[in-house]
C-alpha positions, 0 to 999 in steps of 0.5 A, a space after each residue: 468870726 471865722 479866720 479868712 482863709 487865703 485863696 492861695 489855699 484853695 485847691 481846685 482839683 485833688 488826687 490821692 493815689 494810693 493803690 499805685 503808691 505815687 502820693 498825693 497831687 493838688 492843683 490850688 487855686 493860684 495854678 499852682 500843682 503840688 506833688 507829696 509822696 507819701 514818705 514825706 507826708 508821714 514826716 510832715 504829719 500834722 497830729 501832736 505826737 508827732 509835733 511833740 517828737 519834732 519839738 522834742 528833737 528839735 527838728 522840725 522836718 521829721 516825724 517820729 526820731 530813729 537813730 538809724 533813719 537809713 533802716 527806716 522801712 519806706 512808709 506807704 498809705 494803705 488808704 486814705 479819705 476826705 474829711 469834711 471839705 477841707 482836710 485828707 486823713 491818711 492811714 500809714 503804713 507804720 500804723 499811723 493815722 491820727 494826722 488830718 491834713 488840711 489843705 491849708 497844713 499842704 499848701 504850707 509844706 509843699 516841697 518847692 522852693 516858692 511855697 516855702 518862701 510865700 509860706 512858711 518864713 512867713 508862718 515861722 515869723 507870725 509864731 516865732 
């Protein structure tokens, strides 16, 4: 029996935009908008190398460790696509395209203040 999925999760409208290089927009279900650029995606990627380089060094806010992260080339989208009609594939600048975001792993990371209080203490305290 399928998982319900959380309305708040829904979105309604999606805009990647890759060609001007602005991220990703999504507007959910709830009103809510949502604005990711695409730096922050490709440290939030979802894929288990990355969440084994995040668990390795202890950092759960960073993709891949760089000891010297302010020469770290800003990371752009070269392209991106749906998958299915729940998750976006991007395929980055530095070659890396094996994270699928589904919209359920966006609406969780979302840069603002009340998506981080609605949704990740709570996920760090039904996993933790």
């Amino acid at each position: 029996m399928p998982l319900p999925i959380d309305p708040r999760k829904i979105p309604v409208d999606v805009k990647v935009r890759v060609t001007t290089g602005e991220g990703v927009e999504i507007t959910w279900s709830d009103g809510h908008a949502s604005r990711y650029d695409f730096p922050y995606l490709r440290d939030h990627c979802p894929c288990a190398t990355c969440n084994d380089e995040r668990l390795k060094t202890g950092n759960e806010n960073s993709g891949a460790s760089n000891p010297l992260p302010m020469y770290k080339p800003r990371v752009k989208a070269q392209s991106a696509a749906a998958v299915g009609n729940y998750a976006i594939q991007i395929h980055f600048s530095d070659a890396h395209s094996s994270g699928i975001f589904s919209f359920t792993h966006l609406r969780e990371i979302c840069p603002c203040d009340g998506c981080a209080k609605a949704f990740r203490n709570t996920a760090k305290q039904t996993t933790g």
